[in-house]
C-alpha positions in Angstrom: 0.1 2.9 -11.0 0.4 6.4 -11.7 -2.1 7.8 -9.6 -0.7 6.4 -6.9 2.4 8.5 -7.3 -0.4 11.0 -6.0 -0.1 9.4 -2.4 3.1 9.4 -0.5 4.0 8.3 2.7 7.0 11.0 4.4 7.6 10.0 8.2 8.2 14.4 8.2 4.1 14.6 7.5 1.4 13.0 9.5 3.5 10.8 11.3 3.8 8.4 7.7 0.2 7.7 6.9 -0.4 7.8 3.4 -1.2 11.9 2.4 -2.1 13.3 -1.2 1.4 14.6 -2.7 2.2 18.5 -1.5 -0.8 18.2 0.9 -1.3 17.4 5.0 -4.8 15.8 3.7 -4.2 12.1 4.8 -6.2 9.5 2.5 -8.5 8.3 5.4 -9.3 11.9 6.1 -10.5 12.6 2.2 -12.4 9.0 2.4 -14.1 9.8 5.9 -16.5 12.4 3.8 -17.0 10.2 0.9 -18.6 7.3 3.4 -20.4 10.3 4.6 -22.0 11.0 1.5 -20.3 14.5 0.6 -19.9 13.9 -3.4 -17.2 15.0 -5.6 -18.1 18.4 -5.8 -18.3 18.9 -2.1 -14.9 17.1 -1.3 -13.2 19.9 -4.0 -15.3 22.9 -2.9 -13.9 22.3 0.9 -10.3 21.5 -0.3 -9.7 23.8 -3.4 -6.2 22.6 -3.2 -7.1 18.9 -5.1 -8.1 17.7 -7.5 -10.4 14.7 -9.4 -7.3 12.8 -9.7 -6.4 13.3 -6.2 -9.7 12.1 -5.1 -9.0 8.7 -7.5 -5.5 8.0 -6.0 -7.5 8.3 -2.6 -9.9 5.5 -3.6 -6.9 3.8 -5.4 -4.7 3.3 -2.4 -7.7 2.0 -0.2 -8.3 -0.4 -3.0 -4.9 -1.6 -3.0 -4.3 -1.9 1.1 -7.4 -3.8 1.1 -6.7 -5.9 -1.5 -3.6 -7.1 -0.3 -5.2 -7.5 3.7 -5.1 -11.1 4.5 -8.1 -12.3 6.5 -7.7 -15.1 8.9 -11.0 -16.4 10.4 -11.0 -17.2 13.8 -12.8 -20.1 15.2 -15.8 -19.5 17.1 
């Protein structure tokens, strides 16, 4: 759990959504170039300000909030 101390959610930045600590970079907005295809090295060349473990508590979070989504099919 201690890359997700990475993430923080401040109601003073972005409105709440979930942001890597001392940064305006929200998670969705690091993940966005990831499903894009950018790799590592691209994501850290743009944003010099994080780092690897950044980038982990990123995919962490998203990990989590999906985990815990709860599905409920509908009928059809």
């Amino acid at each position: 759990m201690t890359e997700l101390a990475r993430i923080v959610l401040d109601p003073a930045v972005l409105v709440g959504k979930p942001v890597i600590r001392g940064t305006r970079l929200s998670v969705d907005f690091i993940i966005g170039p990831m499903a894009d295809g950018w790799s590592e090295a691209d994501i850290l060349r743009n944003y010099p300000g994080i780092s690897h473990e950044d980038l982990s508590a990123c995919l962490a979070y998203a990990r989590d909030v999906l985990r815990s989504e709860k599905i409920y099919p509908s009928a059809a």
